[in-house]
N, C-alpha and C positions, 0 to 999 in steps of 0.2 A: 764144472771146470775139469776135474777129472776126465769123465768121460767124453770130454770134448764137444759137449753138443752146442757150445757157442759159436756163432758163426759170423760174417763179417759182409752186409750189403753196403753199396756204393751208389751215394747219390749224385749226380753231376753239378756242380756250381756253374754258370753260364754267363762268358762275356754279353752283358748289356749292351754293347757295341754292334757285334755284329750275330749276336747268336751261337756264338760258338764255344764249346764246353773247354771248359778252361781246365778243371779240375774236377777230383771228385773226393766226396767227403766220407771215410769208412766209419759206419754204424753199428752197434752191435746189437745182435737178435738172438734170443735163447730159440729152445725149441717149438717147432711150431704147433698150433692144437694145446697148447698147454699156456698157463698164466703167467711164465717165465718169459713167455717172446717178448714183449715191449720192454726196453732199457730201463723204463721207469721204475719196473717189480723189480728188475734185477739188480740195479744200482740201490733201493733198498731194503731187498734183502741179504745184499753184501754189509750193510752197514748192521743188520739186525747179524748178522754173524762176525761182525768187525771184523772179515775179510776184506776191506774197502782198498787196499794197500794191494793186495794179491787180485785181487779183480782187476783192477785197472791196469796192472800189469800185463792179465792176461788179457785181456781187451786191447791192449798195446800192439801185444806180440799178435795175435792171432787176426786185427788187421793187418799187419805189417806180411804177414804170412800170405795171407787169401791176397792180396795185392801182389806181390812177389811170384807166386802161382801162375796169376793169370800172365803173368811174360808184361803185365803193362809197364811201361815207360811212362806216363804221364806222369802230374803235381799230385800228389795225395795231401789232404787234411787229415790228422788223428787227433782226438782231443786225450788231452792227459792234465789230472790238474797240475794248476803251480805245486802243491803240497809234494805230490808223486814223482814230479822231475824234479824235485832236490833231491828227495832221497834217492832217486835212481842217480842221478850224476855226483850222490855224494861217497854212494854205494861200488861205482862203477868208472868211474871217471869219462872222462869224455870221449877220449881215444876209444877205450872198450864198447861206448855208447854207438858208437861210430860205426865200430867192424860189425856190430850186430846187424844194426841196420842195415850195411851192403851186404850181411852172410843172408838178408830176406831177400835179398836182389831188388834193394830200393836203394837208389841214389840218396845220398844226402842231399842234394842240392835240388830234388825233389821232393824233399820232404817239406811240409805246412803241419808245426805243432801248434793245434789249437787250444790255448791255454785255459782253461774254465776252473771255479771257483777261489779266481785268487784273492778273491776279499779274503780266504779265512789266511793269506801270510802275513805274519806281522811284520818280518822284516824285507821291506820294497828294496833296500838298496843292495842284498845279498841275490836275489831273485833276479835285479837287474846285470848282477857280475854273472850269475848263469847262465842268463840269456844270451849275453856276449860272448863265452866262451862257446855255447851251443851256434850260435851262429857263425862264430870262427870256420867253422869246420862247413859253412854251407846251408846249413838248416835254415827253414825262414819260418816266421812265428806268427801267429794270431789270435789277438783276442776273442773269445768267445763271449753271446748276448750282450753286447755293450749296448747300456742305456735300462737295464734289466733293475737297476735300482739296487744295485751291487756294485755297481761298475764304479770305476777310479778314474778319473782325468789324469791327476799324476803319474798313476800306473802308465797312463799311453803315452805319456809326456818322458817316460824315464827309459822304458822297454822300448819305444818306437819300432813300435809290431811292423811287418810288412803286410800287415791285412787286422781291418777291425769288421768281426761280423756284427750289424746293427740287428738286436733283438725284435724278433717279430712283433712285439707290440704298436709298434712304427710301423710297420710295412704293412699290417693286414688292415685294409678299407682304406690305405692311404687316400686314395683317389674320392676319399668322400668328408675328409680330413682335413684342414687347413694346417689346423694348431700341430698335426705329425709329419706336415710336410715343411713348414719351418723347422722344427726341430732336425729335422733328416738334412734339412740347409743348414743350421748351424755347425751339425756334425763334419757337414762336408768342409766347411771353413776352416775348423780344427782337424781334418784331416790333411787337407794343402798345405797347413804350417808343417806337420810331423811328417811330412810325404809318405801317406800309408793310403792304399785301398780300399774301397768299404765291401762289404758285402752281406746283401738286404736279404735275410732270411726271410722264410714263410710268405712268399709270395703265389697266390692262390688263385688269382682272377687276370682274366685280359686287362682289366679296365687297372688293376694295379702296377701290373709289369709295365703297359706306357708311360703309367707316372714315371714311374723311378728308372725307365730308360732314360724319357726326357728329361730327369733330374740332371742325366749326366752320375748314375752312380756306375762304379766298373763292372759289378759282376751280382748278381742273382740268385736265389737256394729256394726250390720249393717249392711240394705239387704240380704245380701250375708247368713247370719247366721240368720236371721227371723225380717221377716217385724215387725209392732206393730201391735196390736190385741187386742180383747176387754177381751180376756180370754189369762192368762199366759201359755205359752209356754211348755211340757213334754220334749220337745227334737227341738234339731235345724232341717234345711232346712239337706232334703238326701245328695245334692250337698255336702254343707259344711261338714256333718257328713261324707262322703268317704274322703274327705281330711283331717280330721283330725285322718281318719284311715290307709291313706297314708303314709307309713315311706319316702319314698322318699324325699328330701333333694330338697329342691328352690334352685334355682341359683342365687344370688345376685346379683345386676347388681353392675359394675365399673365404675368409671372414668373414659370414653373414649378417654383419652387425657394424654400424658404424664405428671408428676406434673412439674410445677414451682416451687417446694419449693426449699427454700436453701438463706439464706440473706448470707451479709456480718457479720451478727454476729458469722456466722460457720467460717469468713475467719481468719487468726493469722493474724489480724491488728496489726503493729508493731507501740506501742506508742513512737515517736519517737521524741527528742528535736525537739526545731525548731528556725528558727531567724527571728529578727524584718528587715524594713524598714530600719534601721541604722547600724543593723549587717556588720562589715568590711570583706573583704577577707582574714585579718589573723585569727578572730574570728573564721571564718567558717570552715577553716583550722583546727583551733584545735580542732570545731564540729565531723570532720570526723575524725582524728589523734586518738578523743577518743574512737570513737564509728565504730568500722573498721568492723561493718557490714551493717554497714548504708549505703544504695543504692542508698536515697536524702534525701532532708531536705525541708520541705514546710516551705515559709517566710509565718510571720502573721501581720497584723497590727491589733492591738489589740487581738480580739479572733477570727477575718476573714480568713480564707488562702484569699492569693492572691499569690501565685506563689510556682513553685515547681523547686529547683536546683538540679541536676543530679551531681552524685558525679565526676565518672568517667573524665568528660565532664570540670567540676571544678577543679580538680586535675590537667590534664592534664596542663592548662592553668595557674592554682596557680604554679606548678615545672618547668614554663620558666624562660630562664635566665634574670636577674633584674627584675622581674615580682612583687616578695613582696617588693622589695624598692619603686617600682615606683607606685605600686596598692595596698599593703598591706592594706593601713589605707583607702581605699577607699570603698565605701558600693557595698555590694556583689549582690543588687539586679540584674547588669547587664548582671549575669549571668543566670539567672531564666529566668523560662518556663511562663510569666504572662497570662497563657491563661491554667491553669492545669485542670485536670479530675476531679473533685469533685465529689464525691459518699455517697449520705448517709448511714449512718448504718445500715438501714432495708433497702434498695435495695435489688432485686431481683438478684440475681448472674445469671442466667441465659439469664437477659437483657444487661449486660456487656460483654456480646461476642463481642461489638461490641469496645469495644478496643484493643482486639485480632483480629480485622480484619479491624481497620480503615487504611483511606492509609498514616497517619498520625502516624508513629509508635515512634516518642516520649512518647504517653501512654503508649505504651508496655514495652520502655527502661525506664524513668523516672518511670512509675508506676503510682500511684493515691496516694489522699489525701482524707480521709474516715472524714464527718463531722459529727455530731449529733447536728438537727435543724439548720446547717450553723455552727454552732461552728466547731474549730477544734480540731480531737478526733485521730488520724495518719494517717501514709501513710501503702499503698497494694501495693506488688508488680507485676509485671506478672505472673511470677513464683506462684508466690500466686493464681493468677485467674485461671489460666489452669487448676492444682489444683482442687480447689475450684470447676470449673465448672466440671468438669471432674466425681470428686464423688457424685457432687449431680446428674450427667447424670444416673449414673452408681445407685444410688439407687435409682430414678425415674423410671429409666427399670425394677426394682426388681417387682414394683408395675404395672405400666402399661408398656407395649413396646413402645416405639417412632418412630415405623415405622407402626403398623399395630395397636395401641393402645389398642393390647388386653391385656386381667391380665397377669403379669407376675409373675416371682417364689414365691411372697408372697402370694398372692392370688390363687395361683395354689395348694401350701402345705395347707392354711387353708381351701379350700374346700374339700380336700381328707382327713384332720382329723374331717370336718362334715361330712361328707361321711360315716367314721368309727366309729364313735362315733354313728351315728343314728342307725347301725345295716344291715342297707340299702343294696344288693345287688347293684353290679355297674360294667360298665367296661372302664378298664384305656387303652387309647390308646397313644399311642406312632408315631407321624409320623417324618418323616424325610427325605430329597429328597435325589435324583441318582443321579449323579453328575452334581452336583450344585455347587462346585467348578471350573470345566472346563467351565459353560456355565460362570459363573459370568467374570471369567479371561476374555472370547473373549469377551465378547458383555459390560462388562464395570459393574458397580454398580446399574445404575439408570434401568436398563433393572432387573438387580438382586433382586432388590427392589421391581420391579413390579412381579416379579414371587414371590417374598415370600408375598406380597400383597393379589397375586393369591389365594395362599394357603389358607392364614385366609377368604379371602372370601368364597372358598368353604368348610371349615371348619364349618362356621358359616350355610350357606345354606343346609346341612349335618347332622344337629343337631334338636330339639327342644330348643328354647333358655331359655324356663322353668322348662326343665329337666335337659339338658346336660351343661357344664362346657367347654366351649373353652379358652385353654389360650396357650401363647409364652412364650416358655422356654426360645428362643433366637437363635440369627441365622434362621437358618431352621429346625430348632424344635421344634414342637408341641404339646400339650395335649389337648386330649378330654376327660372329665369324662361321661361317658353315664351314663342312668337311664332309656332311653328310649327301649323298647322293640324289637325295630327294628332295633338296632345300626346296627346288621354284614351289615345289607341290604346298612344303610346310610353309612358305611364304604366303601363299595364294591364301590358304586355310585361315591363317594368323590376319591375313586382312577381314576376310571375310569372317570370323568369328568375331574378331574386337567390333566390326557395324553393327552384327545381331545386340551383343552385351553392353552396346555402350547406350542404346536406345534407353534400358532401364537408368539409366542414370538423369535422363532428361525428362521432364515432367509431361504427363498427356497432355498437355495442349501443345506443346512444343513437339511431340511423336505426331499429333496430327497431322500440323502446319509442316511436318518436313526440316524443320529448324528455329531460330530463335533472330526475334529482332535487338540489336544492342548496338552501340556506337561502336567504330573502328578507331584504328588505329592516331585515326586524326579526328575523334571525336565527332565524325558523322553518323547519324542513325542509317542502318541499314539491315537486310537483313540475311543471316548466315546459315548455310546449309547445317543439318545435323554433324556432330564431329566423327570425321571417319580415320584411318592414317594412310601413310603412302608410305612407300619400300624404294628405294633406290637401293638398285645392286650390280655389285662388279666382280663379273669373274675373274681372280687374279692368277697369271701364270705365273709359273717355275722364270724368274730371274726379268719378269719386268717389273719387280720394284725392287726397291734398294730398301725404305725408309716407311715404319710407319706413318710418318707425318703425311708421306705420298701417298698410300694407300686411303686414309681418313677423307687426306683430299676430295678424290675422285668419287670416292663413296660419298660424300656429303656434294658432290655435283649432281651424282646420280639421284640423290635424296631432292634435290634443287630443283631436276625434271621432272620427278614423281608429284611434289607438290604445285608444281604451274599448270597440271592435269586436276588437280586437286582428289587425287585418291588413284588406286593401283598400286601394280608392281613395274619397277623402270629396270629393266637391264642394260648396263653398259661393258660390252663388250669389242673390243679392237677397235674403238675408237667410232664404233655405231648404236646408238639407243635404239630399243626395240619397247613397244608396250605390251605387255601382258593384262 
């Protein structure tokens, strides 16, 4: 510090939008050829001389300086902690804070202070009176690594930064990420409340920068977009500049797993009486006499379940002859199940199949008893769970398939409305097997599974996975969204490799014969060629469709051509089919 040999490089933040550097962010670097250049030695060994106070300061000034120097006018970033902007504004007040900054020849109202390490202030609502007064004067503010596992919602909620930077642990391989690209959405939703900016540090790769263009985040930080430098930046890295002149459309990656979601909160738990310990057999009687859709009645002692009494089962035995003289006033426990299902209310519905398949099918007839914390809250029926599990299967496939885990119909319509909405040239394929029907009948399901396995496998190997859109419609039909220039070629390949690989799946007499004899559709014997697939596909232009429903369409026409050929590729273009 004395000898001044710290120095001040400038890296460019970059509008998402259109490529354009928005800002630049000043870094400090000690000398070079020596151990001091990287911020990290030097940031601790200011603390191993608890200079950390006067560091930062100079780190301050001698950005603000080398900015000021170079004659620029643009937005600058400087980071300073919370800790260090009290004491400087408690030191100097704000006015004083003020003239400084325009004696570097930097506008205040171009300044961006990037606030870092404000976990360690204890008092949020003094930091937030500073930040106002600092911004009175023009300054705008941002959070630094938010999401770093330090970071504060209330903080953002109370300072309302005009820029949150999102810690590169999000941003680096997003594109191969699901679970960081939700999160990067949720961030955004809490940004639109607090009306703040984000900006996606440590972005490194082409394939990450489309993500989070097409996330719709504003602005960018990070190799990929320009190193830091001793002189500000006119224009970013070539690389990153054709991608952001690329209209082409990233492919999000999915969830490769069907969901789990779905508790017992979605189930119609039926809040149901219930009886104590001492409850009699005629009591219980008139339980159900009242309530004649009640299927049981869980006993409580206290606010416990312990046991669950089946109606049917009770009935039966209460309408024996002498049965209410001889047992009426007598307690009903000895009819109870003392060993019942208990399920809590946030249970996973999908881990409850296993009372629809225990060998133990009292849970299935008695039902369950749904607690909240051990308390008891009613009973479920079976009826209820098959149900229950049944719809949450069924919109868990909408999202992912649970055979081949690829997107399904939701994820397949919102990438053909990014598709359309960007402008973008593309082509929708449609596939779909030759009968796949008759092989499934002979050889069984698990053989069927493995062939439509098949498929997405060569689907996927078929594609660029950063271009193109592979998803399951369902059953044995497929969508590829291409982007890639070479689709007919990868389409062509993909046919013709799933004929070679599907051969193994069919047994040598049936590779001899060509195919297999089985009944059709109406139950006549016939006999069916080996199963091959067909491709219908449609080149889509810039503004002939509106709607993915349209798009699906025509592609499932073109798929409709391909299979009355009964194998190939069908392109439909301007309104004329062509075979390949």
């Amino acid at each position: 510090m004395r000898s001044s040999d710290l120095y001040a490089v400038f890296q460019p933040i970059v509008s998402l939008r259109d490529g354009s550097i928005y800002s630049h962010e000043a870094l400090i670097r000690g000398p070079q050829g020596t151990s001091f250049h990287t911020p990290d030695v030097l940031l601790a060994a200011a603390a191993h001389e608890s200079l950390n106070f006067e560091f930062e300061n100079f780190c301050v000034t001698t950005a603000l300086s080398g900015w000021g120097g170079l004659g620029e006018t643009g937005r600058l970033f400087v980071n300073i902690s919370a800790e260090v902007l009290l004491q400087v504004l408690k030191q100097c007040g704000r006015d004083s804070l003020m003239a400084l900054i325009s004696d570097f020849g930097v506008l205040p109202r171009m300044l961006v202070l990037e606030i870092t390490e404000y976990e360690r202030i204890t008092d949020m609502d003094y930091l937030a009176e500073v930040v106002r007064d600092i911004r009175s004067a023009g300054v705008s503010l941002a959070l630094d690594d938010f999401g770093d596992g330090r970071s504060s919602l209330r903080l953002w909620s109370q300072l309302k930064p005009e820029f949150v930077k999102i810690d590169k642990y999000f941003t680096k391989d997003i594109s191969q990420h699901a679970d960081k690209l939700k999160t990067i959405q949720a961030l955004q939703q809490i940004a639109t409340i607090f009306d703040t900016s984000l900006v996606a540090e440590g972005i490194e790769t082409e394939e990450d920068l489309r993500v989070l263009r097409d996330l719709g985040i504003q602005y960018g930080q990070g190799y990929f977009l320009g190193r830091p430098a001793p002189l500000p930046r006119e224009q970013i890295e070539s690389q990153a500049l054709d991608v952001m002149r690329d209209r082409r459309v990233a492919v999000f990656p999915e969830l490769r797993r069907a969901s789990n979601s779905g508790s017992l909160s979605r189930l119609a738990v039926v809040e149901a009486p219930t009886v104590g310990l001492r409850t009699t057999n005629d009591e219980l009687a008139q339980v159900f006499l009242v309530n004649e859709k009640l299927n049981s009645v869980a006993v409580i002692d206290g606010l416990r379940p312990v046991g669950i009494i089946n109606r049917s089962r009770f009935m039966n035995e209460y309408s024996k002859l002498y049965y209410r003289e001889v047992w009426g006033r007598k307690p009903c426990l000895v009819h109870a199940n003392l060993s019942p299902r208990l399920i809590e209310r946030n249970h996973n519905v999908d881990e409850l199949v296993g009372i629809l398949t225990s060998e133990d099918q009292r849970y299935l007839v008695d039902g369950f008893i749904v607690t909240n914390n051990g308390r008891y809250e009613g009973v479920g029926t079976g009826e209820q769970l098959v149900r229950s599990v049944t719809e949450t299967r069924i919109e868990a496939a909408r999202h992912a398939n649970p055979l081949t885990f690829l997107p399904g119909n939701i994820p397949i319509s919102q990438h053909i409305e990014r598709l359309l909405n960007s402008g973008v040239e593309f082509v929708a394929c449609y596939a779909d097997l030759n009968n796949f029907k008759p092989f499934n009948d002979q050889y069984g399901y698990w053989r069927g599974d493995e062939m439509i396995r098949l498929v997405a496998k060569l689907a996927l190997a078929h594609c660029d996975p950063q271009r193109d859109f592979v998803g399951h419609v369902g059953g044995d039909d497929f969508i590829v969204l291409y982007q890639s220039t070479d689709w007919q070629m990868q389409c062509e390949k993909f046919i013709a490799e799933f004929a070679r690989c599907a051969l193994e799946l069919f047994d040598e007499s049936a590779r001899e014969a060509g195919g297999i004899h089985a009944e059709d559709r109406y139950g006549v014997p016939r006999f069916f060629p080996l199963t091959t697939i067909s491709v219908g596909a449609v080149k889509i232009q810039c503004g002939e469709f509106t709607s993915a429903e349209q798009v699906a369409s025509i592609a499932a026409r073109a798929k409709h051509d391909a299979k009355s050929r009964g194998e190939g590729l069908v392109i439909l273009e301007s309104n004329e089919i062509s075979i390949r």
